[in-house]
C-alpha positions as CSV (number, residue, x, y, z in Angstrom):
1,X,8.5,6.5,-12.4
2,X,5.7,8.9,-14.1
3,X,7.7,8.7,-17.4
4,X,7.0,4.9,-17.2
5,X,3.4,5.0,-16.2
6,X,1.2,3.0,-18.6
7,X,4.3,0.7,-20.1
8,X,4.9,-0.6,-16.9
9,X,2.5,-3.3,-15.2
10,X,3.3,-2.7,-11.5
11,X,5.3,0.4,-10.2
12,X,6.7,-0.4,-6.6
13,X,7.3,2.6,-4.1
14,X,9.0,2.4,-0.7
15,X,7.5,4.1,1.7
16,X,9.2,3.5,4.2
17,X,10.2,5.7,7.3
18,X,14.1,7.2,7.4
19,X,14.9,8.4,10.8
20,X,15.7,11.6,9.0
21,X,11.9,12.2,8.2
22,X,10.2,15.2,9.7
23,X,7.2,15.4,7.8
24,X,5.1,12.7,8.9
25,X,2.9,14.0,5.7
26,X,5.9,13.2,3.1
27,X,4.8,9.8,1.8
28,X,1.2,10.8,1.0
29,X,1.5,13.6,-2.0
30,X,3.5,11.8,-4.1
31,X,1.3,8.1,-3.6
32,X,-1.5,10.4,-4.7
33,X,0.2,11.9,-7.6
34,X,1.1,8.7,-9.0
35,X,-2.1,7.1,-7.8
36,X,-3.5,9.8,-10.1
37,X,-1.2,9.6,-12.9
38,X,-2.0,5.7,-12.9
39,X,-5.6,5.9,-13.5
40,X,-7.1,4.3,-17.0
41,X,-3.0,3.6,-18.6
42,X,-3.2,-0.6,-16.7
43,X,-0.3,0.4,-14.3
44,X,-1.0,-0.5,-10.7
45,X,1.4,0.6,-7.5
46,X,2.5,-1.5,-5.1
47,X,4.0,0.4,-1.9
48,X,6.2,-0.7,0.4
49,X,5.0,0.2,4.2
50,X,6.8,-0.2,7.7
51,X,4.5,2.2,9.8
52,X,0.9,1.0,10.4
53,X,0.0,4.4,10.9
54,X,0.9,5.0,6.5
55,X,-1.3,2.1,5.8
56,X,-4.9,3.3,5.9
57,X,-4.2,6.7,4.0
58,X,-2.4,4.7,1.3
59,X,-4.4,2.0,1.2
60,X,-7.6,4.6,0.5
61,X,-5.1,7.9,-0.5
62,X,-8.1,9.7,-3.4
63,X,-10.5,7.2,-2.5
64,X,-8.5,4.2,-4.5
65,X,-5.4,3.7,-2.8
66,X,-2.5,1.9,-3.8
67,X,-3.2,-1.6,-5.3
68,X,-0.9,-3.3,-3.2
69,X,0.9,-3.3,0.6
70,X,4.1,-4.6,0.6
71,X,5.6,-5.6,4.3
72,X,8.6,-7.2,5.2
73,X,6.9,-10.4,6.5
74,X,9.6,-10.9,9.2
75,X,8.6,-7.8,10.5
76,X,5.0,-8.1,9.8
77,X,4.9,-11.0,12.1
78,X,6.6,-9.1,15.2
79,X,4.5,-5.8,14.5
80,X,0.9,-6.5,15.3
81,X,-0.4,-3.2,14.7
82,X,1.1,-2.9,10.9
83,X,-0.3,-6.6,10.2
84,X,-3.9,-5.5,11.6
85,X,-3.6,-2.3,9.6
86,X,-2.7,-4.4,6.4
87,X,-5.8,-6.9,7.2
88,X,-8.0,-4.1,7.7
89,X,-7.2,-2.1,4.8
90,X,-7.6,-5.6,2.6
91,X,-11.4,-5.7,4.3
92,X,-12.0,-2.5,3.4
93,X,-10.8,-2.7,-0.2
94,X,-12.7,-6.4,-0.7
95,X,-15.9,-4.6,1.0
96,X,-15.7,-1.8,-1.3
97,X,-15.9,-4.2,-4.3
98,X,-18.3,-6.6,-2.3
99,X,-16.2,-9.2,-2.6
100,X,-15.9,-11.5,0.2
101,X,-12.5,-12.6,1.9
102,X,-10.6,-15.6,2.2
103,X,-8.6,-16.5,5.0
104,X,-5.7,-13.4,5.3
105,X,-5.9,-14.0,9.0
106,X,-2.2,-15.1,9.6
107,X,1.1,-13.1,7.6
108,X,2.3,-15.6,4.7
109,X,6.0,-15.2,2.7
110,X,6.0,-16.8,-0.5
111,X,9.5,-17.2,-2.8
């Protein structure tokens, strides 16, 4: 993915727990890596989250975060802490801007 930063628009990582995972820490060091890598060359990162306790550090992971959560809405929908964590981190990112938000209250699947 790094050899592609900066002729790539969006770069999409999964993030996503394997029951062979020990480090709770793994996802973070390489989200900020690229995070960092992305900066000032117009590619943005989308990840890909099933745990609501990833959201928050990748949503502000070097104080920028990812620029997009991706959930599996089916399971966004039975999982009420990883949709809250999702809607807060979207607060959070809007406030930072001071932008105000529109109605993200209920999970939505497009396509």
């Amino acid at each position: 993915a790094v050899g592609l930063i900066g002729s790539l628009e969006w770069i999409v990582i999964s993030c996503n727990k394997r029951e062979t995972d020990a480090d709770e820490g793994w996802i973070m060091i390489p989200a900020e890596n690229l995070i960092s890598a992305c900066q000032g060359t117009g590619t943005k990162i989308a990840a890909m989250v099933d745990n609501a306790g990833d959201v928050g550090g990748l949503a502000d992971a070097l104080q920028l975060g990812v620029d997009a959560l991706c959930v599996d809405a089916t399971r966004a929908v039975r999982d009420e802490k990883l949709w809250a964590a999702c809607l807060d981190a979207r607060k959070a990112k809007l406030a930072a801007k001071g932008q105000m938000e529109d109605d993200a209250s209920t999970p939505t699947t497009s396509g």
